[in-house]
C-alpha positions in Angstrom: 0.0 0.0 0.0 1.6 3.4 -0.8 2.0 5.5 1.6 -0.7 8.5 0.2 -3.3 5.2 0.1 -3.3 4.4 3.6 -6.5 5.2 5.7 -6.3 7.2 8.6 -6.1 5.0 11.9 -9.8 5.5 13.7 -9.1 6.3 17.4 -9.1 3.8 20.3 -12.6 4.3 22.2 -11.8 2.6 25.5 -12.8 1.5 29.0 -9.9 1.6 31.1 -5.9 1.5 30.7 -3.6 -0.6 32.5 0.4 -0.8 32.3 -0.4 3.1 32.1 -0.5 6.1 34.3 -2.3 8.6 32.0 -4.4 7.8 29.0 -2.8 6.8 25.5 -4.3 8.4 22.7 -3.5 7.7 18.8 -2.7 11.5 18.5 -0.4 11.3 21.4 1.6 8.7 19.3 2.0 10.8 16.2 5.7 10.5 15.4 6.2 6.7 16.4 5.1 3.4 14.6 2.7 2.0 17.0 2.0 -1.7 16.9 -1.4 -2.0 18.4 -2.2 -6.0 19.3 -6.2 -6.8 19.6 -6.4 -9.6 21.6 -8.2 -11.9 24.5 -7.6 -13.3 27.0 -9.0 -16.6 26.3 -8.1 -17.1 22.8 -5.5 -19.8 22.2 -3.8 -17.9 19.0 -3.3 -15.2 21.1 -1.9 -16.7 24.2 0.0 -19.1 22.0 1.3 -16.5 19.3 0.9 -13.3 19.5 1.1 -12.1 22.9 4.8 -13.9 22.9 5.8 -11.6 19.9 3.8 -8.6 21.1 6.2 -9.2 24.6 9.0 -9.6 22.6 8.9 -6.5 20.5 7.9 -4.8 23.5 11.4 -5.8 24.7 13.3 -4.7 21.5 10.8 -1.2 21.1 12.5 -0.2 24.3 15.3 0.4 22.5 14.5 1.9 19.1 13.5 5.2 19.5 9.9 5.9 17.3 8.6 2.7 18.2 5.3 1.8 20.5 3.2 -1.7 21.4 -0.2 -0.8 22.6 -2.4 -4.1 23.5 -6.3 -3.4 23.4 -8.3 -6.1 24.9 -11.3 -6.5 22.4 -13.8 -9.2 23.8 -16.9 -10.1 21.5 -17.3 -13.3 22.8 -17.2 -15.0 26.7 -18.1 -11.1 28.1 -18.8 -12.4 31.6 -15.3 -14.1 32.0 -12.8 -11.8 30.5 -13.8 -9.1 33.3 -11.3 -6.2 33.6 -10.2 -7.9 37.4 -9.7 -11.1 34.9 -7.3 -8.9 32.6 -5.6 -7.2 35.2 -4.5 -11.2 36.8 -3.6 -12.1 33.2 -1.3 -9.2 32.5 0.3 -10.2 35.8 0.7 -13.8 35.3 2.0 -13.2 31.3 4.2 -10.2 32.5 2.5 -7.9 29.9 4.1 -5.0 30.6 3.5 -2.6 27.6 0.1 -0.6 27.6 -3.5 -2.5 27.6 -6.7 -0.5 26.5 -10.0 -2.4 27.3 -12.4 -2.0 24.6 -15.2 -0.5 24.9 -18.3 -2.4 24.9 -21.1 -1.7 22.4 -24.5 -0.7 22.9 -25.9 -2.6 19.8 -24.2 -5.8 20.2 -21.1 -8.3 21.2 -19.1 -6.5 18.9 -16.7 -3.6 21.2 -16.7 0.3 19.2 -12.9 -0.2 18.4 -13.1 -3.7 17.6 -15.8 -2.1 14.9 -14.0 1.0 13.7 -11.1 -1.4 12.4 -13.1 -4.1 11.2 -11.1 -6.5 13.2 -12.4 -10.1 12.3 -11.2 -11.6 15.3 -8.2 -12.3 17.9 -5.6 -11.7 17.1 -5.4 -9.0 15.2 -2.1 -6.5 14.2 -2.3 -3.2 13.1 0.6 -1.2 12.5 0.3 2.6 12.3 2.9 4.9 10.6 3.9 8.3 12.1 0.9 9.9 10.4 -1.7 8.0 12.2 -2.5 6.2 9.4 -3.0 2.1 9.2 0.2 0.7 7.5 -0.9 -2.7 7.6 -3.9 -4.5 9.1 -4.0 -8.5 10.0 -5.9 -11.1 11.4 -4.4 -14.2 13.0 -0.3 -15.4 13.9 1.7 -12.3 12.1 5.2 -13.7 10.6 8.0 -12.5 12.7 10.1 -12.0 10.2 7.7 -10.1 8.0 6.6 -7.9 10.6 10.4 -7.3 11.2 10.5 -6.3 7.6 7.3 -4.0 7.7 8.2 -1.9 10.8 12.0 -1.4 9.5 10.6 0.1 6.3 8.6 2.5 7.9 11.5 3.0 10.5 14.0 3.6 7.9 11.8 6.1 5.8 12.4 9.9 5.9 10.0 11.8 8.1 
């Protein structure tokens, strides 16, 4: 996708932050690549996958300046036991230690509002977004390390 193609990123409508002091907003990213991981809880691709890579470039983000993981807990499915005081044990147990929106629910239906705005299919989802704010690449299921390496050096390497 050129770069004059990509959509805007819609902005995060959430619950609750955790990992966080203050709250994160897209526009308080502008600048930095932010990887933002849509998972839950109880869904085996996520806790088998991509939470393991989301920790992991957590780790290597800490040292490349421009770079963010944000984690937004999207749950459209088992609402009563993926509970915020749920999350908050998880994140402790998987020592998730980058930032973790919760998703706000939806008035019309299972669906969260953010899980909605990005037309996520499911968990897990990756969306990177370039220092624009806008969506760089959008995925559903296990990314490829190695091509999400490739991904977020391009738009790393590229003049700002």
């Amino acid at each position: 996708m050129t770069e004059s193609a990509r959509p805007p990123a819609p902005p995060l409508v959430v619950e609750r932050w955790f990992n966080t002091d203050q709250p994160i907003t897209l526009e308080s990213q502008r600048g930095r690549i932010v990887v933002l991981h849509a998972f839950q809880m109880l869904c085996p691709g996520c806790v088998a996958n991509a939470i393991p890579q989301a920790r992991r470039l957590n780790e290597i983000a800490g040292s490349i300046d421009g770079l963010v993981v944000l984690g937004i807990h999207t749950v459209f499915e088992h609402h009563a036991a993926m509970t915020p005081v749920s999350l908050e044990a998880f994140l402790h147990e998987y020592r998730i230690t980058f930032p973790v929106a919760v998703d706000h629910a939806s008035t019309d239906g299972p669906i969260p509002q953010t899980m909605a705005a990005y037309g996520f299919r499911g968990t897990p989802s990756t969306v990177i977004i370039d220092r624009e704010g806008r969506i760089a690449r959008h995925s559903f299921g296990a990314e490829d390390d190695l091509a999400l390496g490739l991904i977020l050096g391009n738009l790393l390497s590229a003049r700002t």
